[in-house]
Structures are given as C-alpha cells and as structure tokens.
N, C-alpha and C positions, 0 to 999 in steps of 0.2 A: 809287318811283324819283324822283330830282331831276329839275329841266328846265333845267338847268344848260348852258351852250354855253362853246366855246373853240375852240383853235387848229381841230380839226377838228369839223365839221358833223353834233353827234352827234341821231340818230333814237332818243326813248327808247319804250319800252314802256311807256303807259299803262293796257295792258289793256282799252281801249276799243272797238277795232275792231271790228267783225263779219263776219262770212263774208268770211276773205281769200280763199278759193279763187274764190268768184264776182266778186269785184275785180279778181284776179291774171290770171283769164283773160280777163279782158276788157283788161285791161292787154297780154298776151301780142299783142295785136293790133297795137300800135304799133311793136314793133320783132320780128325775128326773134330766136329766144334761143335757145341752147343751155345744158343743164345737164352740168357735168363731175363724172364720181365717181372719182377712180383708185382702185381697190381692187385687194387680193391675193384669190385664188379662194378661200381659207378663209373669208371675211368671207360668203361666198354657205351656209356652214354656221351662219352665227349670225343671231342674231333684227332686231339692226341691218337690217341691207340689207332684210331684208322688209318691216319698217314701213316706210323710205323708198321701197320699189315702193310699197305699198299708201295712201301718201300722194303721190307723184308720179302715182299713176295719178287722179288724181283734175285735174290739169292736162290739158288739151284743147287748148290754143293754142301747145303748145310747138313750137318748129321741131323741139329733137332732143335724145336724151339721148345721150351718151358717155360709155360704160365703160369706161375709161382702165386693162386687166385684166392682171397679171401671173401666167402659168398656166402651168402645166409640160408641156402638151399639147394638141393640137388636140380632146380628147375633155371636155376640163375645158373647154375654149373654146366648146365647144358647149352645152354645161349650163348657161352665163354668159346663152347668149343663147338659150336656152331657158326660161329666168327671165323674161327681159323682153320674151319673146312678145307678154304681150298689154295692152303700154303703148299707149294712143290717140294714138302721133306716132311717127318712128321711131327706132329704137332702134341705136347702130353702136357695137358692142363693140372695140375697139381691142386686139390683141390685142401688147402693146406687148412684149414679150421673144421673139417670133415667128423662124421664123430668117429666114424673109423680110424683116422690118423689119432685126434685124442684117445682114442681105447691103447692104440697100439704103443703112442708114445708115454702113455701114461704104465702101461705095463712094465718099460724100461727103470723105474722105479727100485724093481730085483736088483736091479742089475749098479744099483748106487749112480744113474744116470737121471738126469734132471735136466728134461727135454720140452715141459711145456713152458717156454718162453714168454713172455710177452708177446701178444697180438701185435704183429706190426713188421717193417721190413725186414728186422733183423730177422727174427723167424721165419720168415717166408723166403727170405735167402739161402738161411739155415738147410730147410729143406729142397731149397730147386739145384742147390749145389748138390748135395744129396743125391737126385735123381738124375741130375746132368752128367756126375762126374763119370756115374755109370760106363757109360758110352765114347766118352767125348775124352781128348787131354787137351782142348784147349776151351775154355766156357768166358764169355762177356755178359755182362751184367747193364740191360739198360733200365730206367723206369720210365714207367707206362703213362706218364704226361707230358713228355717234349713235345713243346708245339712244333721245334722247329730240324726236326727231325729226317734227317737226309743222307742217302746213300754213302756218305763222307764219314759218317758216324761210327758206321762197323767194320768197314775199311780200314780207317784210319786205327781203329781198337783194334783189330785182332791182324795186323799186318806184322809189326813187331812179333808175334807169339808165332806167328803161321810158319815159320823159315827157324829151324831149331838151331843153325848156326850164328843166328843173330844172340842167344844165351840168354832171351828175356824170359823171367817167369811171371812177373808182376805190370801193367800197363796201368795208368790212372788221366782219365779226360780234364784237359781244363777249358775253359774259354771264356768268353764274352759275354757274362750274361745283362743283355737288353732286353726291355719292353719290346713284346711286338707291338704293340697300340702305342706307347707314346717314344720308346727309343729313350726312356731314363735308362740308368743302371739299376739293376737288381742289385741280388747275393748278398745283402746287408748283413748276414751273417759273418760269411767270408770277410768282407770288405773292413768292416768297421767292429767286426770283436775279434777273430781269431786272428787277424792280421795283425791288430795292436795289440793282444794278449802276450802271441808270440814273441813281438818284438820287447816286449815290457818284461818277459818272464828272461830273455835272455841278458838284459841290462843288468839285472838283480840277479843272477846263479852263471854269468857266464856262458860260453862258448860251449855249451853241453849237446854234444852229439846229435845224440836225438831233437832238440831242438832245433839245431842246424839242420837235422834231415827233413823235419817236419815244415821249416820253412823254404824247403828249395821245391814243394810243391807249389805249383803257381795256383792252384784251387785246390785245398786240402781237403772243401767237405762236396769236390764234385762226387755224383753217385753213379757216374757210372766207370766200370775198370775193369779189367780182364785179367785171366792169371791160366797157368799151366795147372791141370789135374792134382800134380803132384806135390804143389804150393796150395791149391785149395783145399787140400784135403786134410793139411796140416795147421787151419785158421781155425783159432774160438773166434767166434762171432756175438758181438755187444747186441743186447736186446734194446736200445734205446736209441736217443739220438746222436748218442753217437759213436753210432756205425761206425763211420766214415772214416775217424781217427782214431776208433779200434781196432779197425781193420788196417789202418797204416801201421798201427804199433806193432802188431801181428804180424806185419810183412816184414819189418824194419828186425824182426827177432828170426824170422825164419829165412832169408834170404841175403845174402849178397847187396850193397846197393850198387852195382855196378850191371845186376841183374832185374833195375829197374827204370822203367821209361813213364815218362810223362809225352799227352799229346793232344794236340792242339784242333778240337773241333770248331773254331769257329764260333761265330754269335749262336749264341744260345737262348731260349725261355722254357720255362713250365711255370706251373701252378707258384704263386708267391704266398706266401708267409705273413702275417700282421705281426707286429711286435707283440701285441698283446695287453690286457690293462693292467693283469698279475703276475708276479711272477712263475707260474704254473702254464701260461699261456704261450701260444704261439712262440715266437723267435726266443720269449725269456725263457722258456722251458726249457726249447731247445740247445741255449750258448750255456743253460747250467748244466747240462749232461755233457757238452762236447767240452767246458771246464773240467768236468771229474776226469775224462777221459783223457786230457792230454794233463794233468795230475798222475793219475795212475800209470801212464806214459813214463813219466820223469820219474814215477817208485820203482819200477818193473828195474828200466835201463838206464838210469842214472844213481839210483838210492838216494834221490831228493826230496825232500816236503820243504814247504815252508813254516815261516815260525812266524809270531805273531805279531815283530817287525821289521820284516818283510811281506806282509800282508797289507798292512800301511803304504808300505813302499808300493805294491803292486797299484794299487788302487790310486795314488798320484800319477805314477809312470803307466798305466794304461790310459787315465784323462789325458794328460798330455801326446798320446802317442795318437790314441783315438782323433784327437783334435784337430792333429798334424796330416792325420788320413784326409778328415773332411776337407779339410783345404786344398789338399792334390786333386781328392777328385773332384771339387769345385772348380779349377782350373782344368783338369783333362773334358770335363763336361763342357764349360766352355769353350774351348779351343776345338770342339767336334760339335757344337752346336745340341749337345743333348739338354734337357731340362732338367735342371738340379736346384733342390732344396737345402742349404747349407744350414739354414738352421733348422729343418725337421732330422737333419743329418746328423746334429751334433745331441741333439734330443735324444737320437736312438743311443749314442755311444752314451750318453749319463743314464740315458735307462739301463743299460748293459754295466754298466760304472756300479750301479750301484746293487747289483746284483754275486758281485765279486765275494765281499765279505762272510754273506751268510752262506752262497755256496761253498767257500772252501770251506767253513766250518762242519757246514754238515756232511761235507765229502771225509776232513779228518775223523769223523766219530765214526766212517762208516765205507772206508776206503776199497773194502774188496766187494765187488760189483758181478750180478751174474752173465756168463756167460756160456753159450750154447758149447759144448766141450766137442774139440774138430771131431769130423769123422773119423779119423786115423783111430783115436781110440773107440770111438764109438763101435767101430766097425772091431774092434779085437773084442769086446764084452759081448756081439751078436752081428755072425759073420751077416746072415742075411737081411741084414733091417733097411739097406736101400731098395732091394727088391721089394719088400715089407710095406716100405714106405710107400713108394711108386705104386703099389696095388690100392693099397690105402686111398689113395688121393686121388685114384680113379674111379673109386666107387661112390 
C-alpha cells in the first residue's frame, strides 16, 4: 500500500503490527466502548456472525456489545442471545421490530417525532446508537456478514477514537473488497457508479467542497465506522440505502474534517448484491437512493441542483468516466491475475447510465427525504426514552 495523505487522515495497513488484540484491550481501558452489529436473525444461520463471536470474544475490556436484531418472534430473540451467552462483557440484544418498541416509538407521535423508520439498517442503527450511547463515548459499527473478519477490524476502528489526544470524532473502514471464492473484485457499487458519478458531478459544478470531501473517501459506501458519543448523538440517520452518504453528509455538517480518519482494513467480503433486472432491484435500487443522497448533499452544503442541461451533460460524462473505470480495473485485475469481465463491467455502468435521468427527476419533485431526527433532540422532547428503548427491545 502507498503512505499517501489528503483531505482526510488516512491510517494505512502496513502489515506491521502485532497482536492487535493485546493492544486493543488495553486500549479498551481509556474510554468506555461499545460495539453495534444490526443484523437480521438469518445471518445467526451463517458462518459470518460466528467468526465475528469467536473473534469479539477474544476482547476483554469492552463496555458492551449491541445486537441491533430484526426477528419475527420472541423465540428467535432468544436463540440471538443464546448465541452470545458467553461473550466476557455484556451482551444487550435490541430486539428492534418488537411490538413493544413499536407501542413505544409510535407514542412519540405527541411529541411531533416520527420514529417508525423503514425496516432496515438505518433504523436498526437508529436505535443501537440509542442504547450504546447510553454507557459508552466511544461506539463502532460493524455488519453481521463479513466473511472475512478479523481481530485487525476493531483495532484498527476504534484505535484512532480510544487515545482523546489524537482529536478524532468520526473513523470510516475502507479496503479491498475481493471474492473469497474466485478473488474477482467486488463493490460494484463503489467502483463503477459512485466513483464515476463523483467524478462526472465535479467536471460539471466544479471544485465544490463537499464533493471534494466526499471523494477523498477511499470507500464512501464502506458500512462499517466509528464515531465519539458526542458526534453520534448529533447524526439524523437516512432510512434507506443510503446510509452510508447520509451519514458522511452528517458528519461533513457536524465536525471538523481535520477530525476525521479513514482506515485501512485490508481485503475484505460479505454478502454481494445482483444488479438487478429493474430498476427497483438490487444494486439499481440501491445507486438510486445513494444518487438522491449525494443530491441532497450538494442542496444542504452547497445550494446546488442541476438543471435540465446539465443533466444531459451528466449522463455523457458519467458513460465516459464509467468506461474509463472499467478499463483501469481491467488492467489492475490483470496485472494481480484477478478475473475480470470488462464487458459485463461496462454492462453494469450503462445499466447505472441509464438510471440517472429518471432518478434525478424524481429526486427534484421530491427532494426532502425522511430521516430518523438525532438523539440530541429526541432525548430533549423525552428525557428517558433510551432507557425506554433498551427495556423495550429486551422484552
């Protein structure tokens, strides 16, 4: 890897370290922590989640883990935390679609608060932040399908936040992500839309801040990233797909960027994504909400939209920029002997191409989007609703 640095404060992986586990917990002593997973009870069927017990259990100093769980019954909710029996810190399964959580959140209604989210991470987030912040000031966020999942993970996450003279409030993972089975490249999302969207939206509106900050992430829509108490407390959280760059715009409004690190875990997998045959589907679903999202990005922090041509324009200079992806990593796959399809490659980015037009339109008819409203204010209209919460989700 290069030792290259920019707008944000990147931690690369030398490969040098040794035993992060004995580091990390002694690290764990400096600040209280909690770690969030929101998972669906399926994931408690696959091999993922087990490697991440069997590598969590090896942390000793932690304040807490949060299973941020979406389960169809109180009998599945028990299997959850029957799993994580015999973690050495304790273990609060959040049983986030509960109908007690719905009674409770739905009551906040008095209160002009509009809390039942969309099913899905956003909400589940919503709430383990919620119950983590409780205890902890410093919380990481992993999800519950890394295959390849390793002591290097939360180390490397929560090292930056653990030492409060280093001044970080915000940490965001990037890496590698490969097949474990055949060693192609993943991330098609990252790779081949948001990379050439960014670059296409910057040719056409210039040098705008925020897009400059959005692309000195080396993986903007990694999910997993850590943040100080006092930074999570103050994020609206996006109920859709995208999180990832709601959650950057969020940070990018409430922080410093001098108070933010990016960091390098290493080759990566989990669960992949099909493009999909509609636009409604898998990855197209997905690159049309992480579109709105870095839209409403450039409204919040720049006061920009586009007009209808530069809409033209985007949609040339994304084929062309898209095209110019595929070709690099046609060569970097070469040149590391990975397997690449350059023209199912260039397939995905005209599938994405063509997707651009009627998202933005329906994004302009429709441009302000829900979000779960931070706890900061939550917590002022109903001092106790984390304790509220947390009993909720245990029941």
């Amino acid at each position: 890897m290069d030792f290259q640095q920019g707008l944000i404060t990147t931690i690369h992986e030398y490969g040098l370290a040794k035993d992060p586990v004995s580091q990390l917990n002694k690290e764990l002593l400096k600040r209280p922590t909690s770690i969030l997973i929101p998972c669906l009870f399926d994931e408690f069927s696959r091999p993922a989640l087990k490697l991440i017990r069997s590598t969590l259990k090896e942390l000793r100093n932690l304040n807490q883990l949060v299973i941020a769980l979406s389960a169809s019954n109180k009998e599945d909710v028990a299997k959850a935390r029957d799993f994580f029996k015999e973690m050495p810190y304790p273990v609060h399964v959040q049983w986030t679609n509960s109908p007690a959580v719905i009674e409770l959140l739905k009551d906040q209604e008095k209160n002009g608060l509009d809390l039942l989210g969309v099913p899905g991470k956003g909400w589940a987030v919503w709430q383990g932040v919620g119950v983590a912040t409780k205890s902890s000031e410093v919380v990481a966020l992993f999800d519950a399908d890394i295959r390849t999942f390793n002591s290097n993970y939360p180390a490397r996450m929560l090292g930056p936040l653990l030492e409060k003279s280093n001044g970080i409030s915000y940490v965001k993972a990037f890496y590698s992500r490969l097949s474990l089975e055949t060693n192609a490249l993943q991330g098609r999302a990252t790779r081949l839309f948001v990379g050439p969207l960014l670059s296409s939206l910057e040719q056409l509106i210039g040098n705008a801040p925020f897009l400059q900050y959005l692309q000195s992430f080396r993986y903007p829509l990694a999910g997993e990233f850590a943040f100080t108490t006092d930074l999570a407390m103050n994020l609206r959280i996006p109920c859709d797909w995208g999180l990832e760059i709601g959650l950057l715009s969020e940070v990018y409004k409430n922080v410093r960027i001098s108070r933010i690190a990016q960091v390098d875990l290493g080759i990566f997998d989990h669960k992949h994504k099909e493009i999909g045959s509609k636009p409604n589907e898998g990855l197209q679903k997905m690159s049309t909400e992480i579109l709105s999202s870095v839209l409403r990005g450039l409204m919040e922090h720049e006061a920009r939209t586009l007009t209808s041509s530069q809409l033209a324009n985007l949609e040339v200079l994304y084929r062309r920029a898209g095209e110019d992806r595929v070709k690099q990593f046609s060569l970097d796959s070469s040149v590391n002997q990975l397997p690449y399809s350059r023209h199912k490659e260039e397939l995905a980015v005209h599938t994405f191409g063509k997707l651009l037009r009627p998202a933005i339109n329906k994004f302009l008819e429709s441009p302000v989007k829900q979000q779960l409203p931070c706890w900061a204010r939550v917590l002022d209209c109903e001092i106790k609703l984390q304790d509220d919460l947390e009993k909720a989700g245990s029941s």
